[in-house]
C-alpha positions as CSV (number, residue, x, y, z in Angstrom):
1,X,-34.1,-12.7,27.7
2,X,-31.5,-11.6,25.6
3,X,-29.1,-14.5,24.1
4,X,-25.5,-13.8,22.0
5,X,-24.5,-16.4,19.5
6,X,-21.2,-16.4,19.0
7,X,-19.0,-18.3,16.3
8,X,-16.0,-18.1,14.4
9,X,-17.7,-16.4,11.7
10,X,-20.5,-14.1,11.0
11,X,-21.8,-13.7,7.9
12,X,-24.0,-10.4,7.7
13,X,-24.5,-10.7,3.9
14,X,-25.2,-7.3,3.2
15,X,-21.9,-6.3,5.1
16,X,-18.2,-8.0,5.2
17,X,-17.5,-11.5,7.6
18,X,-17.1,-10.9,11.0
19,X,-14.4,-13.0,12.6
20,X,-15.1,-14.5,16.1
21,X,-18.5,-12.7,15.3
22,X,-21.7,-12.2,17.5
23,X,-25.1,-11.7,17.0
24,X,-27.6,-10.8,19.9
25,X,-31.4,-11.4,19.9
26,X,-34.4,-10.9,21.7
27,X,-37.6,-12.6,21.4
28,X,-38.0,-12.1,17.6
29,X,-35.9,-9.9,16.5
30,X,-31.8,-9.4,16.3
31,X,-30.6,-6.3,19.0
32,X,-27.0,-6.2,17.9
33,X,-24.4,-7.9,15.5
34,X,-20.4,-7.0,15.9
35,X,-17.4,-8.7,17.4
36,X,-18.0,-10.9,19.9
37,X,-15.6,-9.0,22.9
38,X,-18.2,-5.7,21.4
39,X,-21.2,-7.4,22.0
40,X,-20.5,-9.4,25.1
41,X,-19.7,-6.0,26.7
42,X,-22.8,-4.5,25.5
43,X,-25.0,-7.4,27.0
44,X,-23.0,-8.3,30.0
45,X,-26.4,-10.6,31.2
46,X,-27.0,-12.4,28.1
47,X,-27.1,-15.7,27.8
48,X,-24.1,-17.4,25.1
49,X,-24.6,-19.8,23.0
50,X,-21.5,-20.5,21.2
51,X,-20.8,-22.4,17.9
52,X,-16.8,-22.8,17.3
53,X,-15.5,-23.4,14.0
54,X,-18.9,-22.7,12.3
55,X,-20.5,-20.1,10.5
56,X,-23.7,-18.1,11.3
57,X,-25.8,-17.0,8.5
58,X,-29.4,-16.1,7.6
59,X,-31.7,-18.5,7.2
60,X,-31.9,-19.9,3.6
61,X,-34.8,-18.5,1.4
62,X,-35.8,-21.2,-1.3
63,X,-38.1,-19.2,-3.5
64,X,-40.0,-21.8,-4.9
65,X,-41.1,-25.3,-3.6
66,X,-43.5,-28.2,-3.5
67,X,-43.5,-29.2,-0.1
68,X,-46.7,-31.4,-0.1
69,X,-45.3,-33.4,-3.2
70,X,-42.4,-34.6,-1.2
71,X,-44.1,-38.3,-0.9
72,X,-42.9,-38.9,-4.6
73,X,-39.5,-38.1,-4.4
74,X,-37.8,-40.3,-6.8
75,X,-41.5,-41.9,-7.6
76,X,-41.9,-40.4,-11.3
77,X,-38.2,-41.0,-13.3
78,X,-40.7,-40.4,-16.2
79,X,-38.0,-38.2,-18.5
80,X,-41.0,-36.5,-20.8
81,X,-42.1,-33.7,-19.2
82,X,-46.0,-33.9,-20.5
83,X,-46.5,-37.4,-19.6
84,X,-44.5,-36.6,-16.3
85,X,-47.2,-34.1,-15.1
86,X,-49.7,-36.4,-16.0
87,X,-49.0,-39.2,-14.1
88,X,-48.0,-36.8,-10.8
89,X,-51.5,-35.1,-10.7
90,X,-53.2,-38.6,-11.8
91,X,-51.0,-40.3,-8.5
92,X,-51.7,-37.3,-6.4
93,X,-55.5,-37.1,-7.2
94,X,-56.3,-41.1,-7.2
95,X,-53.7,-42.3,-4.3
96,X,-53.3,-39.5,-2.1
97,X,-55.8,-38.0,0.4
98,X,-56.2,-35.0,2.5
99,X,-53.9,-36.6,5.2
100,X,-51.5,-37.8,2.7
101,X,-50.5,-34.6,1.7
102,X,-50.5,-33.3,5.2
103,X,-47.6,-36.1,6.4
104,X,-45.9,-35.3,2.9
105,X,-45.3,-31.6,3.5
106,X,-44.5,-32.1,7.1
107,X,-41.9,-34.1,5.8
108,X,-40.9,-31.4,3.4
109,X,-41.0,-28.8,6.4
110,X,-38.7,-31.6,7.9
111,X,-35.9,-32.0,5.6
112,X,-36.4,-27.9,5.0
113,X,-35.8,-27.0,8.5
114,X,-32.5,-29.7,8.7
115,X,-31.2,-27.8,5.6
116,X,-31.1,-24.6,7.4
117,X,-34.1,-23.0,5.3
118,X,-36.1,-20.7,6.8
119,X,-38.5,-19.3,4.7
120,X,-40.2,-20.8,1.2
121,X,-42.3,-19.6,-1.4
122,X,-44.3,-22.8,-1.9
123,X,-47.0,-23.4,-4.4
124,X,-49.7,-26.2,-3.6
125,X,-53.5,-26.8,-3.0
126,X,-52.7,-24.7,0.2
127,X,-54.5,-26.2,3.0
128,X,-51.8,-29.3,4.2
129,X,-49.1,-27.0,3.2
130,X,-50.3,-24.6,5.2
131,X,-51.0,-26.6,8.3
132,X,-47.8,-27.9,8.0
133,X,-46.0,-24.7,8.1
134,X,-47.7,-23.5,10.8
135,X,-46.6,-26.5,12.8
136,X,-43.1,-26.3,11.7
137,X,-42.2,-22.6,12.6
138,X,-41.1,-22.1,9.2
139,X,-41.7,-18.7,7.5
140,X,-43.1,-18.5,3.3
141,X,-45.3,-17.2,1.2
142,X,-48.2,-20.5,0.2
143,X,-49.0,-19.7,-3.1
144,X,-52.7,-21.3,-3.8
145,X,-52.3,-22.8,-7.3
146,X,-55.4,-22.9,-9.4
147,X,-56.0,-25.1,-12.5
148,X,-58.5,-24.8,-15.4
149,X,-57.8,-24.6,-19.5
150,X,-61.3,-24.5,-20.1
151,X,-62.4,-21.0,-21.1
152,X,-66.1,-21.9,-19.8
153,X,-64.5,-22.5,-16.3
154,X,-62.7,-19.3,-15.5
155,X,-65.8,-17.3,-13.4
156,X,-66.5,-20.4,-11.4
157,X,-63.0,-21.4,-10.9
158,X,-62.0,-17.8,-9.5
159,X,-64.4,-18.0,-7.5
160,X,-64.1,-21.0,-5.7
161,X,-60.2,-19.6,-5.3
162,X,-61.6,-16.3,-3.9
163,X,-63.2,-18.1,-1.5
164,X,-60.7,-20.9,-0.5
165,X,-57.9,-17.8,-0.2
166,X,-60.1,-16.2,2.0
167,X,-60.8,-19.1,4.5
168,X,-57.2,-20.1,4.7
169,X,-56.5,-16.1,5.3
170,X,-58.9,-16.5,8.4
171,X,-57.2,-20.1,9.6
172,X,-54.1,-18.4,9.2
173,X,-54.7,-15.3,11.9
174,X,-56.8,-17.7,14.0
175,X,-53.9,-19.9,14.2
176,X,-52.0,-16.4,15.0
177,X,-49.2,-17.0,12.3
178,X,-49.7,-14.1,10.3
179,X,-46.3,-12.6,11.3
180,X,-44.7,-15.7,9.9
181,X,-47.0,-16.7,6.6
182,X,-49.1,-15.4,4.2
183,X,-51.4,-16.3,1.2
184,X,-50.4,-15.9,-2.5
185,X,-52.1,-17.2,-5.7
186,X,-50.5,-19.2,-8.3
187,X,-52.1,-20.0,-11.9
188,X,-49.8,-22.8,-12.5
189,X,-48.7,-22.3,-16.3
190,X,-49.9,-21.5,-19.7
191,X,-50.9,-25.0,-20.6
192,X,-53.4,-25.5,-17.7
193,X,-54.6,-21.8,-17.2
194,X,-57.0,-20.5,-19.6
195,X,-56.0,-17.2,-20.6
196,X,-59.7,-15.9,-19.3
197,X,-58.7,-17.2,-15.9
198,X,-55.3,-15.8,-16.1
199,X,-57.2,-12.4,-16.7
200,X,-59.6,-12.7,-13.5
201,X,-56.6,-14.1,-11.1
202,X,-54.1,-10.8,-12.3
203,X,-57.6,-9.0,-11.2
204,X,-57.9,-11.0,-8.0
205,X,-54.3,-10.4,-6.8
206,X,-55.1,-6.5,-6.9
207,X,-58.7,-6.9,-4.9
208,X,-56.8,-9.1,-2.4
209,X,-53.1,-7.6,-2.2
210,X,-52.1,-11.0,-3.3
211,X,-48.8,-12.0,-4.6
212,X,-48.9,-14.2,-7.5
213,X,-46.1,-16.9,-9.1
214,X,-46.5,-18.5,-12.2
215,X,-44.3,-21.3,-13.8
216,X,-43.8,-19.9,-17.4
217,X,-41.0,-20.6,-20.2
218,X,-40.3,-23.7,-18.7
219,X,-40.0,-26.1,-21.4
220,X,-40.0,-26.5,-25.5
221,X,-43.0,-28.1,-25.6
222,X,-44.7,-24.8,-23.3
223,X,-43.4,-22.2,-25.9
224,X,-44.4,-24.5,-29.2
225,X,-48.0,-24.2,-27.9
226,X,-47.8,-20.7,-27.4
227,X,-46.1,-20.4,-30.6
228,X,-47.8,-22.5,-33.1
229,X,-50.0,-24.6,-31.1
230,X,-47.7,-27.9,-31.4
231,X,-45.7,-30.2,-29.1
232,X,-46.8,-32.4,-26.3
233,X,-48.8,-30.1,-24.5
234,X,-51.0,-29.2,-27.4
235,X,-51.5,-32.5,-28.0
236,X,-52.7,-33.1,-24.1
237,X,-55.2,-30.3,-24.8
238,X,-56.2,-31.7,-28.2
239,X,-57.2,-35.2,-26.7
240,X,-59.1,-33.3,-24.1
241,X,-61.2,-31.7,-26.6
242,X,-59.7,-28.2,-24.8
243,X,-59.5,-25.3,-27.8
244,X,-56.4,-23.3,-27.4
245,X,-55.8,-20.6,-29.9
246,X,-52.2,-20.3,-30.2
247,X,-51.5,-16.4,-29.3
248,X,-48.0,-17.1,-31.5
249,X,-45.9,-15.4,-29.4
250,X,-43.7,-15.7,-26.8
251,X,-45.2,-17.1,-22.6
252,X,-43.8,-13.3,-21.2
253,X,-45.3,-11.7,-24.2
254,X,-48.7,-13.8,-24.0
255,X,-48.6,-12.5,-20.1
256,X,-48.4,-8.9,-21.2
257,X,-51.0,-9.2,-23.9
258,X,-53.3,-10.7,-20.7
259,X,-52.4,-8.2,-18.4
260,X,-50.4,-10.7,-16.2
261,X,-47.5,-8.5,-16.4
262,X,-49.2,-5.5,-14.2
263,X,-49.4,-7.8,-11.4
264,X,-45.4,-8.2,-11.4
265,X,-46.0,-11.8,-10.9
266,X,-42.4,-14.0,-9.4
267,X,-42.1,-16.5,-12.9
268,X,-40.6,-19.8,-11.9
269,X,-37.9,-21.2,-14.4
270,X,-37.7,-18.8,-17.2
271,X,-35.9,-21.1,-19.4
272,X,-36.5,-20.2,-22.7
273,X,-37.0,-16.8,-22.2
274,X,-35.1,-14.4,-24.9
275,X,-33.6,-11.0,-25.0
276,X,-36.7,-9.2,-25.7
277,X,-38.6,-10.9,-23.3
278,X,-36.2,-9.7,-20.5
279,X,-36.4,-6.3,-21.5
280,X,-40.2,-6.8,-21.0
281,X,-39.9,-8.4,-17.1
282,X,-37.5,-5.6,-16.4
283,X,-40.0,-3.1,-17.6
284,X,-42.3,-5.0,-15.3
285,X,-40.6,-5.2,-12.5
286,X,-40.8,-9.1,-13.0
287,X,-38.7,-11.4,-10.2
288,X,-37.7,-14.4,-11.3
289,X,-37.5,-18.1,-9.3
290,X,-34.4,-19.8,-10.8
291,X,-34.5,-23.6,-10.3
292,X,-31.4,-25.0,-12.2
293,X,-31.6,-28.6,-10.9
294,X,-35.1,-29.3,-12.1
295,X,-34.7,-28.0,-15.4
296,X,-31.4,-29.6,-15.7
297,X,-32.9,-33.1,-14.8
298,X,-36.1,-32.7,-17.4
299,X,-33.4,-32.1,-19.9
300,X,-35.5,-28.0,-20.4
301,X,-32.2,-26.2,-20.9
302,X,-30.1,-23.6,-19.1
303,X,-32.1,-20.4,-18.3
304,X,-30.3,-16.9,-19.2
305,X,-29.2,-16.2,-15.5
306,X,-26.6,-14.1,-16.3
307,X,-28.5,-12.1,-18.8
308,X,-31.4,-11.7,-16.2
309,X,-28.8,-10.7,-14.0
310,X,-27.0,-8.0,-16.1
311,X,-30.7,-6.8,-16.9
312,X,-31.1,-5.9,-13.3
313,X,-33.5,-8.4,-12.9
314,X,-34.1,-9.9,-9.5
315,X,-33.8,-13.7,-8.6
316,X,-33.8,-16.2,-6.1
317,X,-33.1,-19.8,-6.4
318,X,-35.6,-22.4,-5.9
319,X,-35.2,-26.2,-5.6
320,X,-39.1,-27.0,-7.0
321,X,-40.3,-30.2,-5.6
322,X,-38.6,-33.6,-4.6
323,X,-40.5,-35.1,-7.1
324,X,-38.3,-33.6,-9.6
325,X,-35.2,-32.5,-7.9
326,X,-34.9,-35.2,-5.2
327,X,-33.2,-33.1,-2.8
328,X,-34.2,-30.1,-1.3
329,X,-31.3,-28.3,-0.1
330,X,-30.2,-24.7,-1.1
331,X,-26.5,-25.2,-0.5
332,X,-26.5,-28.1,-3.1
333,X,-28.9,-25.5,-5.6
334,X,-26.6,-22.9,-5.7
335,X,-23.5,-24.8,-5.9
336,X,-25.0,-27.2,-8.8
337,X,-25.8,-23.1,-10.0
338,X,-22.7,-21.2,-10.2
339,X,-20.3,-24.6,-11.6
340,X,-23.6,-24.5,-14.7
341,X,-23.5,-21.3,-15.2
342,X,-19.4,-21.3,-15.5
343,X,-19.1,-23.8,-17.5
344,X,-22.1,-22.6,-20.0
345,X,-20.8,-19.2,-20.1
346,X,-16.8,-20.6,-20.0
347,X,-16.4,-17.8,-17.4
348,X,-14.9,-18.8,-14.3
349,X,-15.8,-15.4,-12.4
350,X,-19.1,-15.9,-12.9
351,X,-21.7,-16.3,-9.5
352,X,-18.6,-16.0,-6.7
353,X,-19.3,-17.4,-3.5
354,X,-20.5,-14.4,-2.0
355,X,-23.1,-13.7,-4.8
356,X,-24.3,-17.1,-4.2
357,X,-24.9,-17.0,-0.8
358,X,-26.7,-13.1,-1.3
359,X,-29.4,-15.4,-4.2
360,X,-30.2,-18.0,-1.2
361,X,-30.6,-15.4,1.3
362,X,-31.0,-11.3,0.2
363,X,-31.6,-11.9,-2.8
364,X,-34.5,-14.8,-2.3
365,X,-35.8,-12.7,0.4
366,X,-36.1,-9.8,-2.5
367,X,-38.0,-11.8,-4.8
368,X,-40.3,-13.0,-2.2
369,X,-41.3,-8.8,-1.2
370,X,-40.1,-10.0,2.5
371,X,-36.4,-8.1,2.4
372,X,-37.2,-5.5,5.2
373,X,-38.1,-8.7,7.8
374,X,-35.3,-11.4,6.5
375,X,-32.4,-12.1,4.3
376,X,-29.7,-10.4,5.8
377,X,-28.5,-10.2,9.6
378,X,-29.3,-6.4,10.6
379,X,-30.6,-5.1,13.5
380,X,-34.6,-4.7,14.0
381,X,-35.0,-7.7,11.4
382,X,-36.0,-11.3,12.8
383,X,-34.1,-13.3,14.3
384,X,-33.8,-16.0,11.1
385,X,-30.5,-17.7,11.1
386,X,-28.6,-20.7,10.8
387,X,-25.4,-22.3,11.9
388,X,-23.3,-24.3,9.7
389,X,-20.6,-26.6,11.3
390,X,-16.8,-25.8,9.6
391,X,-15.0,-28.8,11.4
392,X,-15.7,-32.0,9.6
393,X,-13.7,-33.4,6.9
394,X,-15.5,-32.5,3.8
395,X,-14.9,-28.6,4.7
396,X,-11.5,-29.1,6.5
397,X,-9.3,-27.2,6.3
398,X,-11.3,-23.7,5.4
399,X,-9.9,-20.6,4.7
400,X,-13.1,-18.5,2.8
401,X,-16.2,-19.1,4.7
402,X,-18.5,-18.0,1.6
403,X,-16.4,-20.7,-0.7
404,X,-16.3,-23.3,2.1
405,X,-20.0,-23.0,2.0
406,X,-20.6,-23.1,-1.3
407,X,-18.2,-25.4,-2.7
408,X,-17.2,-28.0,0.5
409,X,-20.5,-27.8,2.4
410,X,-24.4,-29.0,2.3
411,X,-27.8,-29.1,4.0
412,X,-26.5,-31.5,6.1
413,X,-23.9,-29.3,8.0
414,X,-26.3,-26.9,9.2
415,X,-26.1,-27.9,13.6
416,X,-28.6,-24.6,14.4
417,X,-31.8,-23.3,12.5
418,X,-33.9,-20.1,13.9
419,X,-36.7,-18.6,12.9
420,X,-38.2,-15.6,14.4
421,X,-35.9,-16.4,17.6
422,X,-37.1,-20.0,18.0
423,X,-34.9,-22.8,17.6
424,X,-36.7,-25.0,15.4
425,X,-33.4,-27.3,15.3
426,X,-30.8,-28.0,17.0
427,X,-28.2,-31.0,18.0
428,X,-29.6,-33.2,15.3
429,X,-33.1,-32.6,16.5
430,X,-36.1,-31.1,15.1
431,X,-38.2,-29.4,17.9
432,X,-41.3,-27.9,16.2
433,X,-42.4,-31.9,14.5
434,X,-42.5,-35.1,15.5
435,X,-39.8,-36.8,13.3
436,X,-39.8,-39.9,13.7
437,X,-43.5,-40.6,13.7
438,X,-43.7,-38.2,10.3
439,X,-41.6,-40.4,8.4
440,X,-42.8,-43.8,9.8
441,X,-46.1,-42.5,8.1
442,X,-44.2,-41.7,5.4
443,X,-43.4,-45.2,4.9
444,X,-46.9,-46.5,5.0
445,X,-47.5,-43.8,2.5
446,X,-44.6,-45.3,0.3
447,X,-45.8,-48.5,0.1
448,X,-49.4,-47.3,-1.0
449,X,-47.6,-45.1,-4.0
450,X,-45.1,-48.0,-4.7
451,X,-48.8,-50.8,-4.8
452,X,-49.8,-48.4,-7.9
C-alpha cells in the first residue's frame, strides 16, 4: 500500500522547502515527493496521513553514540577526564551485567527514536547494543570497540575481535536485519590501544570490509602523551606498569605513521587537531564525528569545525553517550553547535539553519558511507523520516522552518519517526519497545549504580 504524508512543510534537504509538501512511500522506500495537490493526483488510492503545521524531514543521523552507557546518565559528574573514564569502565565492568547493558541501550534506542533519530553510529561491546537495535527498528552502524595498551596483547586481542565480529555478523542476517545495521570496529583511542593493535585492526577492517571509528585528539592530556609522554593518561599507564613510547607527534600524525590513516577511519571529536593535521585527514579522506556538547562539558576545548569545514572535510554531529552529554537529542547538538561556533569565531553567518539541519541529516549520513540509502528525502531512498510539530508555544509563531527547527525546537517536538517505512513512533508512543517496562527496569538498575 502506498501512503502520502502530507504537512505544511517538506524539507527535502538536498533541494528547497516544499510548502503544503508531500511525500509518498511504499513499503521501504519513498515513490514520490512534490506538492501535495501533485502527488495526491499521482496516487489517487493512497492512503494520507496528514501532519498540519509541522515539518517532515529525514530522519536524524547522530554519528556517534553510546547507547548501552545510557544507565549513567548524570552518574559520573567526575570533571577530570582520566579519573572519569576510570570510574565508568570500573562501574560498568563491576555493577553492570550482560542484561544491564541490554535494558540500558534499549533505553537509549528509546529516547533515540522519541528524538526523531533514525540511524547512529554507535560504539560499544556490540552484542546489547546490537540486540537492542534490532528490536527498536533503528538503522546504525555498531562499531565493536576493542581495548588493550599492552603491546603483548595485540595478536590475541584481534583475534578474539575477529571472531566476536564475525558471530554478531551471523546474528545479524539470522535476525534478517542486515538491510538496516551493520558491523564496524572501533579501537577506542590512543591511550588504551597499543599501537601494534592499532596496526592489526587497520589490517582487519580491509580483510572484513569493516568501517572503523576511533576517538582521537580529544583531550590535552591525549596529545601530551603522544607528545612527550606526560599528563594524566601517562600517568594511568605508568601505574599500570604499561610502556608507552611517546611517538612525539601529533594523534592524526601517530595514525599515519601506523597506517591507521589508509583505512579512512570516522575520528570522533578532533579537538585539538591543527592545521597540518587537517591537511593530512583531507589527504585521507578522513570524516570526522563532531560532538560539541561533550567536549564542552569535560572542559576539552572547541574543535576547528570551521576549518574542517573549509578544508572540505566531511562531518556529522554526534551527541557521545548520556554519560557525558545527558541528553541525546540532535536538535539540541546542533543548536548548542552553530551559537559555539558563532560566538568562537565572532561570526554570526556561520552554520545557518539550513547547514545545520544538512550535518544531522546528509551530511551525518555521508560520514557514516550510508548517503545513497538515507539523509535526504529522494525518490528510491528509504523511507526514513520524521515529523516535527510547529504549533506549540516555544516555536509559535514560525516563519523559517530550518530556523524554527534549529533555534525554537527540540527532540521533544518530533510527533512521527519512520524508519524503512515503519512507524517506530507515533502519538506519544513507541511501537517497536516496551516503554514502560524498559525504564521500570531502569530504575531497579538505578538504584544498584546509586548503592555503589
Amino acid at each position: 500500500m502506498t501512503t502520502i504524508f502530507t504537512a505544511r512543510w517538506v524539507l527535502p534537504i538536498t533541494t528547497p522547502p516544499i510548502v503544503h509538501g508531500a511525500v509518498a512511500v511504499k513499503a521501504d522506500e519513498i515513490l514520490a515527493i512534490g506538492s501535495q495537490e501533485e502527488i495526491r493526483a499521482q496516487y489517487p488510492e493512497a492512503q494520507i496521513r496528514d501532519f498540519g503545521e509541522a515539518a517532515i524531514l529525514p530522519g536524524l543521523v547522530n554519528v556517534h553514540s553510546h547507547l548501552e552507557l545510557t544507565a549513567f546518565r548524570g552518574r559520573l559528574e567526575e570533571p577530570q577526564f582520566q579519573r572519569w573514564i576510570a570510574s565508568l569502565v570500573q562501574l560498568k565492568s563491576e555493577k553492570l551485567t550482560d542484561d544491564d547493558l541490554l535494558t540500558s541501550a534499549r533505553l537509549g534506542c528509546l529516547e533515540s527514536i522519541r528524538a526523531g533519530i533514525t540511524t547512529v553510529g554507535d560504539t560499544a561491546d556490540a552484542t546489547a547494543t546490537l540486540q537492542a537495535l534490532i528490536e527498536s527498528g533503528l538503522r546504525g552502524i555498531v562499531f565493536q570497540e576493542c581495548f588493550s595498551p599492552r603491546l603483548e596483547q595485540a595478536e590475541q586481542s584481534v583475534q578474539a575481535i575477529e571472531k566476536k565480529l564475525c558471530d554478531l555478523r551471523e546474528y545479524v542476517f539470522t535476525m534478517g536485519a542486515e538491510k538496516r545495521l551493520r558491523l564496524g570496529v572501533s579501537p577506542h583511542a590512543p591511550y588504551s590501544v597499543s599501537s601494534r593493535l592499532y596496526e592489526k585492526v587497520a589490517e582487519l577492517s580491509f580483510e572484513m570490509t569493516l568501517d572503523i571509528a576511533i576517538h582521537a585528539a580529544e583531550s590535552q592530556d591525549e596529545l601530551s602523551l603522544l607528545r612527550s609522554g606526560t599528563g594524566a593518561f601517562a600517568e594511568s599507564l605508568q601505574r599500570r606498569g604499561i610502556e608507552f613510547p611517546a611517538p612525539g607527534c601529533s594523534t592524526v600524525e601517530y595514525f599515519q605513521q601506523l597506517g591507521v590513516l589508509d583505512a579512512a577511519p570516522l575520528l570522533i571529536h578532533c579537538v585539538t587537531v591543527n592545521e597540518a593535521d587537517i591537511l593530512l585527514m583531507k589527504e585521507y579522506n578522513i570524516r570526522v564525528a563532531h560532538c560539541p556538547k561533550s567536549n564542552a562539558k569535560f572542559g576539552h576545548g572547541i574543535a576547528p569545525l570551521i576549518t574542517m569545514l573549509g578544508a572540505g572535510i566531511d562531518a556529522g554531529l554526534g551527541t557521545d553517550s548520556v554519560a557525558s552529554n545527558n541528553t541525546c537529542d540532535l536538535i539540541e547538538e546542533a543548536r548548542f553547535c552553530a551559537l559555539l561556533h558563532r560566538a568562537a569565531q565572532g561570526d554570526a553567518s556561520l552554520l545557518d539553519p539550513n547547514a545545520m539541519l544538512k550535518m544531522i541529516t546528509i551530511d551525518g549520513a555521508r560520514v557514516l558511507n550510508l548517503d545513497d540509502k538515507i539523509g535526504s528525502l529522494e525518490v528510491g531512498k528509504q523511507a526514513d523520516l520524521i515529523a516535527i510539530d510547529l504549533t506549540r508555544t516555544h516555536n509559535t509563531p514560525h516563519y523559517d522552518p530550518a530556523a524554527a527547527i534549529l533555534f525554537s525546537c527540540s527532540g521533544q517536538d518530533v510527533v512521527l519517526t519512520m524508519v524503512a517505512g515503519q512507524i517506530l513512533y507515533e502519538d506519544g508512543i513507541v511501537n517497536s519497545l516496551a516503554e514502560s517496562e524498559i525504564v521500570y527496569t531502569m530504575r531497579t538498575l538505578q538504584e544498584k549504580l546509586t548503592n555503589h
